[in-house]
C-alpha positions in Angstrom: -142.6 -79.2 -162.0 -141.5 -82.1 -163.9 -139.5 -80.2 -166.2 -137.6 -77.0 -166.0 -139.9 -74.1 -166.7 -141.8 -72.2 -165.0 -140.0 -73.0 -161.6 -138.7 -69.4 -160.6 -142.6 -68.8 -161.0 -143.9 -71.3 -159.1 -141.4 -71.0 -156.3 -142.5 -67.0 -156.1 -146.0 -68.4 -155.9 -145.3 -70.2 -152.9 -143.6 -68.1 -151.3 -146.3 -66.0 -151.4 -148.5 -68.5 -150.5 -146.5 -68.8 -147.0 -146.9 -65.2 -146.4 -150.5 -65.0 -147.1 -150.7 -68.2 -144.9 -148.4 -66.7 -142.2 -150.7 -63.4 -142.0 -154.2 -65.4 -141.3 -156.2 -63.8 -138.2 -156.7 -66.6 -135.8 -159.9 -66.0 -133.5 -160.5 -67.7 -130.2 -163.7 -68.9 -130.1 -165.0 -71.9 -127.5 -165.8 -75.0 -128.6 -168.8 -76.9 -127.8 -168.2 -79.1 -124.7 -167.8 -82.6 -125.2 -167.9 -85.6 -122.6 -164.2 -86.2 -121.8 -162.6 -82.9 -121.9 -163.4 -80.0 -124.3 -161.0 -78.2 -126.9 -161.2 -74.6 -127.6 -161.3 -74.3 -131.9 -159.1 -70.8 -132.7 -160.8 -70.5 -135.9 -164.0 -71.8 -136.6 -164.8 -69.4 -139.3 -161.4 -68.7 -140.8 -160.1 -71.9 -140.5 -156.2 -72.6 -141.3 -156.2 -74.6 -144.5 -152.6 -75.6 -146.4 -152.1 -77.3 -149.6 -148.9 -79.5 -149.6 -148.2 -81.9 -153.3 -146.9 -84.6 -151.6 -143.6 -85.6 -153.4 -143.7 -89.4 -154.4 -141.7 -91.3 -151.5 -139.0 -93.0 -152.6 -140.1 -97.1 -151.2 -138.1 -98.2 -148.8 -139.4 -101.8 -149.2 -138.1 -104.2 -151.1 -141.2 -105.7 -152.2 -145.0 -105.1 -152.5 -147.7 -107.3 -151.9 -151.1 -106.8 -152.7 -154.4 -109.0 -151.7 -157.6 -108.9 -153.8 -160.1 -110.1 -151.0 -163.2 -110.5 -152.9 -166.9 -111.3 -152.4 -166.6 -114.2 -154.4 -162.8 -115.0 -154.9 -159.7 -113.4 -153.5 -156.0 -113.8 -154.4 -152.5 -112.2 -154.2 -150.1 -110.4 -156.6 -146.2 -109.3 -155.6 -143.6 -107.4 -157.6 -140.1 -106.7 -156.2 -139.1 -102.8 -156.1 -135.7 -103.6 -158.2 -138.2 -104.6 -161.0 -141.5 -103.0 -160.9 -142.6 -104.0 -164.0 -142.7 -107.5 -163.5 -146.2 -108.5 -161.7 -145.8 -112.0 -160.1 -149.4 -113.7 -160.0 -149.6 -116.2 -156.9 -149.3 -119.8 -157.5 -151.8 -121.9 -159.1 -154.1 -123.2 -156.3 -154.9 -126.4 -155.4 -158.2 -128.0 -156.5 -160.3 -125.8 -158.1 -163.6 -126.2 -160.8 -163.0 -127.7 -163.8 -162.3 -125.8 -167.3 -161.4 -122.4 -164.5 -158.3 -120.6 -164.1 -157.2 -120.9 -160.5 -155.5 -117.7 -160.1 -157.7 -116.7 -157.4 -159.1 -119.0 -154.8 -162.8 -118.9 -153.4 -163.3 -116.6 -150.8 -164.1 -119.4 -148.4 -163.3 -119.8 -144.8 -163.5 -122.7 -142.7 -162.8 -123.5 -138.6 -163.2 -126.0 -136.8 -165.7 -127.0 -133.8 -163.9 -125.2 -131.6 -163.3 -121.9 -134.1 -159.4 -122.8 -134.9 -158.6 -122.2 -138.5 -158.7 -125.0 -140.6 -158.7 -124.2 -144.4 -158.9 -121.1 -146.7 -160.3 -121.7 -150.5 -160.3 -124.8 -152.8 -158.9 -126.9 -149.9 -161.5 -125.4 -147.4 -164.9 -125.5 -150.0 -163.7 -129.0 -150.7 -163.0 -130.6 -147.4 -166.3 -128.9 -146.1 -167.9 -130.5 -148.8 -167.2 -134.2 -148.2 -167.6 -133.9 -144.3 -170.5 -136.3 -143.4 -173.8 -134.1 -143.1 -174.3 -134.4 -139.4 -170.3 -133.9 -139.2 -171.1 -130.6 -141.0 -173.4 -129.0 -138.4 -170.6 -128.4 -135.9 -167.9 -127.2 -138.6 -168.2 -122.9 -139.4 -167.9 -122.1 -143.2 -168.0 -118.9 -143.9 -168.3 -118.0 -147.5 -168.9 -114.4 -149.6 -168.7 -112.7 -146.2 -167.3 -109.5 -147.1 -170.5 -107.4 -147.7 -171.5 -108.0 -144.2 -168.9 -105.4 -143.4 -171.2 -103.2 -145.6 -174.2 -103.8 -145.1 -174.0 -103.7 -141.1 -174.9 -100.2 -139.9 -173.5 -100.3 -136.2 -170.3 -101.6 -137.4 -167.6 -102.6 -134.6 -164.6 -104.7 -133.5 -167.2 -106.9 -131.7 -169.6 -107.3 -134.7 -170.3 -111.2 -135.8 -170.5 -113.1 -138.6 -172.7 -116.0 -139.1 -171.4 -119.7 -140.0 -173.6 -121.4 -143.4 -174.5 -123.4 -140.1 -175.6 -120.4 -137.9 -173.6 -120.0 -135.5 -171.8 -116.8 -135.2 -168.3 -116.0 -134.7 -166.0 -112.2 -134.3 -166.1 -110.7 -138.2 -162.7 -109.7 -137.1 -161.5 -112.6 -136.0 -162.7 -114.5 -139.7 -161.3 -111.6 -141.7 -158.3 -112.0 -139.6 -157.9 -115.8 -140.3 -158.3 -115.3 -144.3 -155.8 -112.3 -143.9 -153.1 -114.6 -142.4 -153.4 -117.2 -144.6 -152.8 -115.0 -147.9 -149.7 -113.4 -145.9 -148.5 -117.4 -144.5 -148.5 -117.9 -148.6 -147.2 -115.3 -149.9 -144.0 -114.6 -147.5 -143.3 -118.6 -148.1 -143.7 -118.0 -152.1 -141.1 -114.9 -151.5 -139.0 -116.5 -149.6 -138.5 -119.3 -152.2 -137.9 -116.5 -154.8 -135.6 -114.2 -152.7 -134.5 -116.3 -149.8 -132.2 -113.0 -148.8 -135.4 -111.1 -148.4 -135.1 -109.5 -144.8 -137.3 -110.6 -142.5 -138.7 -107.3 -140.9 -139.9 -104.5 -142.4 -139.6 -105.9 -146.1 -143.2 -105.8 -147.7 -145.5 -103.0 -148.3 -148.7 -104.6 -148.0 -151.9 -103.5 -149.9 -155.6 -104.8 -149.5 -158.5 -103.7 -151.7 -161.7 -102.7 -151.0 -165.2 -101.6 -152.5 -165.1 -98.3 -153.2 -168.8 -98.0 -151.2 -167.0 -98.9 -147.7 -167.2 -96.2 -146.0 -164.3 -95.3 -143.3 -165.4 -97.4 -140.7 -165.4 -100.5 -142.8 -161.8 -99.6 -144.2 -160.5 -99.1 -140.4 -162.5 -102.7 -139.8 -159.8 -104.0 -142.5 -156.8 -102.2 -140.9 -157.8 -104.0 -137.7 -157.8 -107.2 -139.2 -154.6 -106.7 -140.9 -152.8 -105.8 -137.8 -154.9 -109.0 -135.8 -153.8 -111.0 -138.9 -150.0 -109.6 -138.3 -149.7 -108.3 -141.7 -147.8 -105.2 -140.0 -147.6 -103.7 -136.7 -150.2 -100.9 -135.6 -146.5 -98.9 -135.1 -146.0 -99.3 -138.6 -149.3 -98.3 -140.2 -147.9 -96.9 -143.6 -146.3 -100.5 -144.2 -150.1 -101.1 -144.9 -152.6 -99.2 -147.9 -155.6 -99.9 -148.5 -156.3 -99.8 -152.4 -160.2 -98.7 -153.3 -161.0 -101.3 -156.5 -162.2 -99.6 -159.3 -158.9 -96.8 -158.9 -156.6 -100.2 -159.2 -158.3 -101.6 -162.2 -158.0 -97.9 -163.7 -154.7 -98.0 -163.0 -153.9 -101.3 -164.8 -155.8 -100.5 -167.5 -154.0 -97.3 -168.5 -151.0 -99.1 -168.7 -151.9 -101.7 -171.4 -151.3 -101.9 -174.5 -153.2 -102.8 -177.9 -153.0 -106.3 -178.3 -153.9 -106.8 -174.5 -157.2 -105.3 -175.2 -160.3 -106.7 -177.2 -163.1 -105.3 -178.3 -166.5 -106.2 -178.5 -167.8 -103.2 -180.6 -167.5 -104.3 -183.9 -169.3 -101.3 -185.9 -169.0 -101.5 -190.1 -168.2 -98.2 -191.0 -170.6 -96.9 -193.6 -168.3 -97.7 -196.6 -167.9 -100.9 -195.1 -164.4 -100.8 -194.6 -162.7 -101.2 -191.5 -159.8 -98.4 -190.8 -158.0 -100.1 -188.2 -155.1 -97.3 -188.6 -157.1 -94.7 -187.8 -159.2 -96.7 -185.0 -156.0 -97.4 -182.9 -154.7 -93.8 -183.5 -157.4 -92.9 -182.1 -157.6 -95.0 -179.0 -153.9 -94.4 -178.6 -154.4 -91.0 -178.0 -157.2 -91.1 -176.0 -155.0 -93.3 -173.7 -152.2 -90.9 -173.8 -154.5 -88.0 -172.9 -155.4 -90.0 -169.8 -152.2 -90.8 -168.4 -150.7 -87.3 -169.0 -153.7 -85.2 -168.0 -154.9 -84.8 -164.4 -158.0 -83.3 -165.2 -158.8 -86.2 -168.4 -162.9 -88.0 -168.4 -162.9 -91.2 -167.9 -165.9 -92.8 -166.6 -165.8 -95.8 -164.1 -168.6 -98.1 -163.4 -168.3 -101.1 -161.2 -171.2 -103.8 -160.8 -169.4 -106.2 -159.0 -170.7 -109.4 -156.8 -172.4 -106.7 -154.6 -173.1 -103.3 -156.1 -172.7 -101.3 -158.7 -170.5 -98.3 -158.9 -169.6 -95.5 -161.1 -167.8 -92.8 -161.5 -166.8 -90.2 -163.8 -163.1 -87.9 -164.4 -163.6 -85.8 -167.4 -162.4 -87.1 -171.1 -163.6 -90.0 -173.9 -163.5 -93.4 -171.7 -165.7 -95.2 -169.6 -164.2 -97.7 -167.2 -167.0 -99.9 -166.0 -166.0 -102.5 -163.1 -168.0 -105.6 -162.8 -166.2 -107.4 -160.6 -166.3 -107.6 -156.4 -167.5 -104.2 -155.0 -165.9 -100.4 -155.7 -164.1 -97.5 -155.4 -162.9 -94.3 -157.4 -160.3 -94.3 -160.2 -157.4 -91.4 -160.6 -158.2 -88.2 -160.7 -161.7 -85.5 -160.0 -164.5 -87.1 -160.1 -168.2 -88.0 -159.4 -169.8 -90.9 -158.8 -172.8 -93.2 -158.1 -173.6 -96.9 -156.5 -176.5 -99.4 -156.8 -177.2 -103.0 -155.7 -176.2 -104.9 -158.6 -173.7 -107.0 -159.5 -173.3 -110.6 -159.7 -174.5 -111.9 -156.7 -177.6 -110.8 -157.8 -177.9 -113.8 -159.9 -177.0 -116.2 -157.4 -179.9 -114.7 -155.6 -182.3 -115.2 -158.5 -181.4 -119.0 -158.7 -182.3 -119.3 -154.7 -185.5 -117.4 -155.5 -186.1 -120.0 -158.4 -185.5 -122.9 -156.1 -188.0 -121.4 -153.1 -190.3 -121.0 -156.1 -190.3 -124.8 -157.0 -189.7 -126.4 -153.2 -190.7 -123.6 -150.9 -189.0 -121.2 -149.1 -189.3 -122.6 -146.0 -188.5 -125.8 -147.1 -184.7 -123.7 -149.0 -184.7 -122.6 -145.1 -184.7 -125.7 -143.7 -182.1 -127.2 -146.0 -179.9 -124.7 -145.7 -179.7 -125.1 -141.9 -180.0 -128.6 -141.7 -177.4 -129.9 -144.4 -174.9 -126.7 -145.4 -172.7 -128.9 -146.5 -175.3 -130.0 -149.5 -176.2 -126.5 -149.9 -172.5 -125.0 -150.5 -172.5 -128.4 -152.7 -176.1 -127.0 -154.6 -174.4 -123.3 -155.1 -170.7 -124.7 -156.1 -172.9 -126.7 -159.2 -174.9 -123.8 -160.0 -171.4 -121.3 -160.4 -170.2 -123.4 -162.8 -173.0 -123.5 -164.7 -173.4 -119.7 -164.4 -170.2 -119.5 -166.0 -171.2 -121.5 -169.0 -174.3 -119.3 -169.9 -174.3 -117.3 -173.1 -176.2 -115.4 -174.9 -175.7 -117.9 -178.0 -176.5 -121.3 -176.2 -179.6 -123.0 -177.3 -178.9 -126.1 -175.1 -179.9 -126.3 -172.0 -177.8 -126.0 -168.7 -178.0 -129.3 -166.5 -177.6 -128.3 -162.5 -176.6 -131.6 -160.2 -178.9 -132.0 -157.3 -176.9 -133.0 -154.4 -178.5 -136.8 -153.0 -179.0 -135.5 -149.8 -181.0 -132.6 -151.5 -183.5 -135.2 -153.0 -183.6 -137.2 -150.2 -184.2 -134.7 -147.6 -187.0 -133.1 -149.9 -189.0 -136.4 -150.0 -188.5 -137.1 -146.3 -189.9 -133.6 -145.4 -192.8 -133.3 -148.4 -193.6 -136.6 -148.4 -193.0 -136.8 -152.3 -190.2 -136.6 -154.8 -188.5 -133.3 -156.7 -190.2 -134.1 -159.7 -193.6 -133.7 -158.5 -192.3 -130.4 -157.0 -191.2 -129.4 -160.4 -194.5 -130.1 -161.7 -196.6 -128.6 -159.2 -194.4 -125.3 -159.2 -195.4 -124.4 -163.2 -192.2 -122.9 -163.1 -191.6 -122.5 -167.2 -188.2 -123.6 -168.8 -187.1 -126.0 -166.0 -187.5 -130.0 -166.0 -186.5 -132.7 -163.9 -183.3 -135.2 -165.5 -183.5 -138.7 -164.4 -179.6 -138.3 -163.7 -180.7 -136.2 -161.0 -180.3 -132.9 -162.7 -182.5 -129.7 -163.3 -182.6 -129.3 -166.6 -182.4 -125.4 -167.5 -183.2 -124.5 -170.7 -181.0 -121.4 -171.9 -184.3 -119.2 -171.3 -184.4 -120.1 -167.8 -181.0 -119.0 -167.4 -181.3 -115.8 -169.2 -184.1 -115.1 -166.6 -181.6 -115.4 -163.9 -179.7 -113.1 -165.2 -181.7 -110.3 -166.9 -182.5 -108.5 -163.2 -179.1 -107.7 -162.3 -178.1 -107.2 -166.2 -181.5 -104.7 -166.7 -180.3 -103.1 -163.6 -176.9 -102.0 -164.7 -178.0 -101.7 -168.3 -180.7 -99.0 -167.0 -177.6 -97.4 -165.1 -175.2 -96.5 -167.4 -177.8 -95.4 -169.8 -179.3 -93.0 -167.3 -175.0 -91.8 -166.6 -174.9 -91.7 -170.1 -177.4 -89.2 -170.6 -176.0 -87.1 -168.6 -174.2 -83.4 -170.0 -171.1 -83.9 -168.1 -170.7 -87.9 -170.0 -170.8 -86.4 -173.6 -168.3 -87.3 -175.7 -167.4 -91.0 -174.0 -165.9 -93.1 -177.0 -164.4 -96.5 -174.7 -166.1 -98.4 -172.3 -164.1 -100.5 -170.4 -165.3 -103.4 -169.1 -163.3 -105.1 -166.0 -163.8 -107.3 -162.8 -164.8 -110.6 -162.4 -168.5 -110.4 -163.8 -167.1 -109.0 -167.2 -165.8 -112.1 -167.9 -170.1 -113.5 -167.9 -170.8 -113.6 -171.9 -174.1 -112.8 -170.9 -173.0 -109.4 -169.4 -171.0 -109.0 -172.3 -173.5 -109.1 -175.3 -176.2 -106.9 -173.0 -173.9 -104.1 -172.9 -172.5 -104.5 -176.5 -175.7 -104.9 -177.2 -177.3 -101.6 -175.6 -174.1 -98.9 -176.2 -172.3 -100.2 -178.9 -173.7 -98.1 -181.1 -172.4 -95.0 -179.0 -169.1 -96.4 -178.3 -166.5 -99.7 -178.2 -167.1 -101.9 -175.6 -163.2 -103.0 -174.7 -162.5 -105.9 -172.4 -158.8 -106.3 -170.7 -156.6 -109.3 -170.6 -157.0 -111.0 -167.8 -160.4 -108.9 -167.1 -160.8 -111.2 -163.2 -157.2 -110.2 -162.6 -157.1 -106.2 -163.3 -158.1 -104.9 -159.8 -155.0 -107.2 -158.1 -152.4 -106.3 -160.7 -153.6 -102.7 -160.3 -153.4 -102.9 -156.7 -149.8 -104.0 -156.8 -149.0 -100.7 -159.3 -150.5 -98.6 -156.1 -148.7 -100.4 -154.1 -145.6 -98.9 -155.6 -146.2 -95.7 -156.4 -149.4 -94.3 -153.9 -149.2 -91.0 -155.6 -150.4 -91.9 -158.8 -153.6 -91.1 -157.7 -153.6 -87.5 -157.1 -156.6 -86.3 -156.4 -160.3 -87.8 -155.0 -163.2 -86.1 -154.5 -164.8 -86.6 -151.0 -168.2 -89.2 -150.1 -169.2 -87.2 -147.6 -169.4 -83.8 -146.0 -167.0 -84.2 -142.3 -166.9 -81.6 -139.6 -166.8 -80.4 -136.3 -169.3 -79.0 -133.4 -168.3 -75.4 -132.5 -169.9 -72.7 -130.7 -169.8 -69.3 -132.7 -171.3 -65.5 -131.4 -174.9 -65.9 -131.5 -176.7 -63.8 -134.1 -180.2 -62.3 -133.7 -182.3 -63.4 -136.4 -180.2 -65.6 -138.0 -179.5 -68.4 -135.2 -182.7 -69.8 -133.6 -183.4 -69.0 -130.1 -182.8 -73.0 -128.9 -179.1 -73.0 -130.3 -178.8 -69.5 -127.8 -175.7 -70.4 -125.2 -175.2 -67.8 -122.4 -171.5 -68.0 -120.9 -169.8 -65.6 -118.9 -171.7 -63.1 -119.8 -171.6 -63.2 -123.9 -174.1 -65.1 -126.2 -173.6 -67.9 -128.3 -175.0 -70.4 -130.5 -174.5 -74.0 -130.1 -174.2 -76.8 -132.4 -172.4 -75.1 -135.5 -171.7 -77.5 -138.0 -168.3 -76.5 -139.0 -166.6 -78.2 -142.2 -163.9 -79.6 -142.6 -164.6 -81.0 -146.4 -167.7 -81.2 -148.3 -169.4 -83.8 -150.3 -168.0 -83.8 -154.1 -165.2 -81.5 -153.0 -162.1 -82.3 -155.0 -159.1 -82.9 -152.4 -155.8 -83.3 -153.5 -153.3 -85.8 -152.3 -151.7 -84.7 -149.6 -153.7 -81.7 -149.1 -154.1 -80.7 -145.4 -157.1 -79.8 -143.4 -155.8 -77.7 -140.3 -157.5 -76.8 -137.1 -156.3 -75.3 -134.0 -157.4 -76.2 -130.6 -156.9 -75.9 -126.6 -157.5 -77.9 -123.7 -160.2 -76.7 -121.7 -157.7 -76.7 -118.5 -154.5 -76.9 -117.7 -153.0 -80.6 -117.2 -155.7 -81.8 -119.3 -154.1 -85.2 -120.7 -156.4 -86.2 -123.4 -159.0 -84.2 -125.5 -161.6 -86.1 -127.6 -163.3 -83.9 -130.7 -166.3 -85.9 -132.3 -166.5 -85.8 -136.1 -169.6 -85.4 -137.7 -171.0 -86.6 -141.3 -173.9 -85.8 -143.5 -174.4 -86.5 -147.6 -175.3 -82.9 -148.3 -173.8 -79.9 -149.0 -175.9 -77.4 -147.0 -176.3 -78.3 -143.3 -175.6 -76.2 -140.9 -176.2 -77.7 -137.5 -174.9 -81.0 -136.0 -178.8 -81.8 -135.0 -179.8 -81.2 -138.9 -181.3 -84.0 -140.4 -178.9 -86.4 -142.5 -175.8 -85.3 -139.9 -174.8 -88.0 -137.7 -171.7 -88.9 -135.4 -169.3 -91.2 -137.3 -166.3 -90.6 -135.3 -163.7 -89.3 -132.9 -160.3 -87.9 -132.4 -158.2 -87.9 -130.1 -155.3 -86.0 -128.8 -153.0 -87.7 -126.2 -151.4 -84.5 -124.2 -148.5 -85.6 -122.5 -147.5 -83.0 -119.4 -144.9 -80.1 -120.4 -143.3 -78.0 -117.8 -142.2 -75.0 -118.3 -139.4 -73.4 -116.9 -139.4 -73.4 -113.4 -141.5 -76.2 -113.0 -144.5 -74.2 -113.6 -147.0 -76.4 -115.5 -148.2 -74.3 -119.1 -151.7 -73.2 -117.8 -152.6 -72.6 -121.6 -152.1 -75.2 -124.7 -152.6 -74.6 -128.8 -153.1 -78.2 -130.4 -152.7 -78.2 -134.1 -154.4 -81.3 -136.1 -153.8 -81.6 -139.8 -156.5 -84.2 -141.3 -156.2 -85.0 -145.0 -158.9 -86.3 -146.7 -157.6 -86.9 -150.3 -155.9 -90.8 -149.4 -157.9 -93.6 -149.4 -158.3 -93.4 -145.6 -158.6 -90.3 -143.5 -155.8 -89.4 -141.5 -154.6 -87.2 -138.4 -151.8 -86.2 -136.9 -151.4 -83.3 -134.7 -148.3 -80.9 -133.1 -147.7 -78.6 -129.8 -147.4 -75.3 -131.2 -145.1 -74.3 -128.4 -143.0 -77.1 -128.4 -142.8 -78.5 -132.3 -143.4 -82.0 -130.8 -145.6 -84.4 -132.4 -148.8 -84.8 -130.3 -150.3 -88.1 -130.5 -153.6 -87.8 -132.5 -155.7 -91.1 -133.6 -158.9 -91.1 -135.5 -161.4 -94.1 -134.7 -164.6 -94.6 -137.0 -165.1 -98.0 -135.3 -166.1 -97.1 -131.5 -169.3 -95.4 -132.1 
């Protein structure tokens, strides 16, 4: 209780709690048998469930560092523990596009020949740039990799990445390299500011992540961290992992009036503006969502990759375009699409395979990345500059080599191609330039902006939205007037569109906020439905005749799906998921228990359809004699999961002995 009252109540509560706890019936039932040992579940049915509120840790470091490592760009943010509310942004960077604040730093990786690191950012974009083009070939650039994690299915420690020049190289070994460059920076930057900062042990690290990745991408990202030598696997709480749109929501619902702007500009109809009442109002919608745990706000993220939203209960609509996604504080329901801001860069590649063919963009793009990062560097900056309200048209620098190799490998120039394509709105500069007229660019972007546009509209619609009056607009993308003026344009009416200070920067400042208090988020609700193979008494009628085990005489069915969570369930931070187990014989020195996964609420077998294997967990039993020297011939494992952090977690105790039984989980082996 944060105050006084009511805490003779709730301490009678859980006390009761304890006893009805204490008095749960536990069954032995055997477990399914699995490859390397089996584990005998005592309570498949009635499992042994406790709810623990975690009480806020008191931070034992002395700083906290968080890195945004986006699609596009990635940066870091510290604050010191003796003065939270100070967020230090990391220094300007090197190089950098004109008329852009270099806050952040592209998300740009670059070895050499022989795979040693070479450059991060500015420094590496620029350096690959001016190598000669043959030079190129043999150099790996690696750039907007982070979706690969994703997007690859079979994810593992050995999975690759591919160079702009092909070749492929260990994603953890590149996520590694960009890892240990932000942490190279930022302990130098801390040690200039606090040289008596210890040198062990000091900084909590945190590292954001879409909100999509699913547990084997965020264990991909531990991995690298610990390759990277951000912490040590020892030390695995020195490290969070921050889900993006839950940091942006936490920045946002710390600011203040005059940090916000608002696009919604709606005349009252006696055309007078009541700006009293209007930031009363806001101000107490705020209020409501920092005190209340159960308060609506409404999330959506379209960020370089995806869009992403998500909804808590109350009157504001946090909508993330930015890098990827995740869930902000509190219960609530979400949903993810394909759009975001990559999307455009797409649309301009499908413009040029349009206009000089796609196999010649192919070609190119193997034969002279260097040009082609050159070709997409010109076009981001132009992106940038599109609005709505531009009647001018956007000039795009063709790289020489570009021109050169098109007329060497068409046999005539990039006007004639421009010409032949009939592609409308786009003409050839003699300075070299495609000349975009602001229609052209509008074309780029209306895909990805119809996409998202359709998406909240269809969220909007739905019962459960009712009553939304802020939409908050954050990430990266919301900084693209384009983006802007569609959604003003299609919900203002409904409600105000309001954009954050330092909209690019809200996901890293919030991650730093995380970073020093994880319990602010208190409770998630979970992707997926996670459970368990157990065997339970077979059932005439009711189990099928193909799940029928005979053993020792008594009948059983196979394959039970038994849950451990369910999709949309609401889990609490620091809620724990118990379950009791025993080694199938005695001396048994490790037991492996496969977890299981589906996106619906109603299965019932492992072999259902949708149910798949996405990980393990093991239990490391150590011998224990008992007296006399007589090994225990029986053993009762107990594993607590919780599934209400950003990652999923295990740990695990001897019953018999109150000692802590080594228990890892591993999404990444599959």
């Amino acid at each position: 209780q944060r105050s006084g009252t009511g805490s003779a109540a709730s301490c009678r509560c859980r006390a009761s709690r304890r006893q009805k706890l204490t008095l749960l019936w536990q069954r032995r039932v055997p477990a399914r048998c699995w490859p390397r040992g089996r584990a005998l579940p005592l309570t498949p049915s009635l499992a042994f469930q406790r709810n623990e509120a975690r009480a806020p840790r008191a931070t034992s470091f002395a700083v906290v560092v968080a890195i945004d490592f986006g699609t596009t760009s990635s940066g870091y943010a510290f604050s010191f523990a003796s003065d939270p509310e100070a967020i230090h942004m990391m220094r300007k960077w090197e190089g950098g596009d004109p008329g852009v604040a270099n806050q952040k730093t592209p998300t740009s990786l670059l070895l050499t020949p022989e795979g040693v690191f070479h450059s991060f950012g500015y420094t590496a974009r620029d350096y690959y740039h001016d190598l000669d083009p043959e030079e190129a070939r043999d150099w790996l650039y690696f750039e907007k990799f982070k979706m690969k994690i994703h997007s690859t299915s079979d994810l593992t420690m050995k999975t690759e990445l591919e160079a702009v020049n092909g070749k492929k190289v260990q994603a953890l070994e590149v996520f590694a390299h960009a890892l240990r460059f932000f942490k190279q920076h930022a302990v130098q930057e801390l040690r200039e500011q606090c040289p008596s900062l210890p040198e062990k042990d000091a900084v909590r690290w945190v590292i954001t992540v879409p909100a999509i990745w699913k547990q084997p991408a965020k264990q991909f990202m531990r991995e690298a961290a610990y390759k990277a030598g951000l912490v040590s696997p020892e030390s695995p709480e020195q490290l969070l992992i921050a889900l993006e749109p839950e940091a942006a929501s936490i920045y946002c619902r710390k600011l203040r009036l005059h940090q916000l702007m608002e696009l919604s500009c709606q005349p009252p109809a006696n055309g007078l503006a009541p700006e009293r009442a209007v930031d009363s109002s806001f101000r107490q919608a705020r209020e409501q969502l920092r005190r209340s745990r159960h308060s609506r706000t409404f999330l959506v993220e379209s960020g370089v990759g995806e869009l992403w939203a998500e909804m808590q209960a109350g009157e504001a609509l946090w909508w993330h375009v930015g890098a990827a996604s995740s869930p902000p504080p509190g219960p609530c329901s979400s949903t993810r699409g394909p759009y975001g801001a990559v999307g455009v860069d797409l649309a301009f590649e499908r413009l040029l395979c349009r206009i000089f063919g796609e196999d010649f963009i192919g070609t190119f793009k193997a034969k002279r990345p260097a040009a082609w990062v050159d070709l997409t560097i010109a076009f981001e900056a132009r992106k940038r500059a599109a609005a709505p309200s531009r009647s001018n048209p956007l000039n795009i620098s063709l790289p020489f080599s570009f021109i050169d190799f098109y007329r060497k490998h068409r046999g005539h120039n990039v006007e004639t191609a421009l010409k032949k394509s009939n592609v409308n709105f786009v003409k050839w500069s003699s300075q070299g330039m495609l000349r975009m007229s602001s229609e052209a660019m509008s074309e780029l972007f209306q895909p990805t902006i119809g996409h998202i546009i359709q998406h909240i509209g269809e969220l909007l619609g739905k019962p459960e939205v009712q009553g939304i009056k802020f939409l908050f607009l954050v990430g990266g993308f919301a900084e693209s007037a384009m983006l802007q003026h569609a959604v003003q344009a299609a919900f203002g009416a409904a409600c105000r569109v309001i954009i954050p200070q330092d909209v690019g920067l809200t996901i890293l400042k919030g991650a730093v906020l995380f970073g020093l208090d994880p319990t602010i988020v208190r409770v998630r609700r979970s992707p997926l439905t996670y459970g368990v193979g157990v065997l339970n008494k077979f059932v005439e009628g009711k189990h099928p005749r193909e799940k029928l085990l005979v053993k020792e005489g008594k009948n059983w069915c196979t394959d039970i799906f038994e849950k451990f969570v369910s999709v949309d369930q609401s889990v609490a931070l620091g809620e724990v998921v118990q379950r009791s187990y025993c080694p199938a014989r005695a001396g048994q020195r490790k037991t492996i228990i496969n977890i299981y996964c589906c996106a619906t609420d109603d299965v019932v077998y492992i072999t259902d359809a949708g149910v798949r294997k996405c990980g393990t967990i093991s239990l490391e039993l150590d011998d224990v004699d008992e007296a006399g020297g007589a090994k225990r011939s029986r053993r009762e494992i107990r594993a607590s999961m919780q599934f209400g952090d950003t990652e999923i977690k295990v740990t695990a105790m001897d019953i018999r002995t109150s000692k802590t039984v080594r228990a890892t989980i591993d999404f990444l082996s599959n």
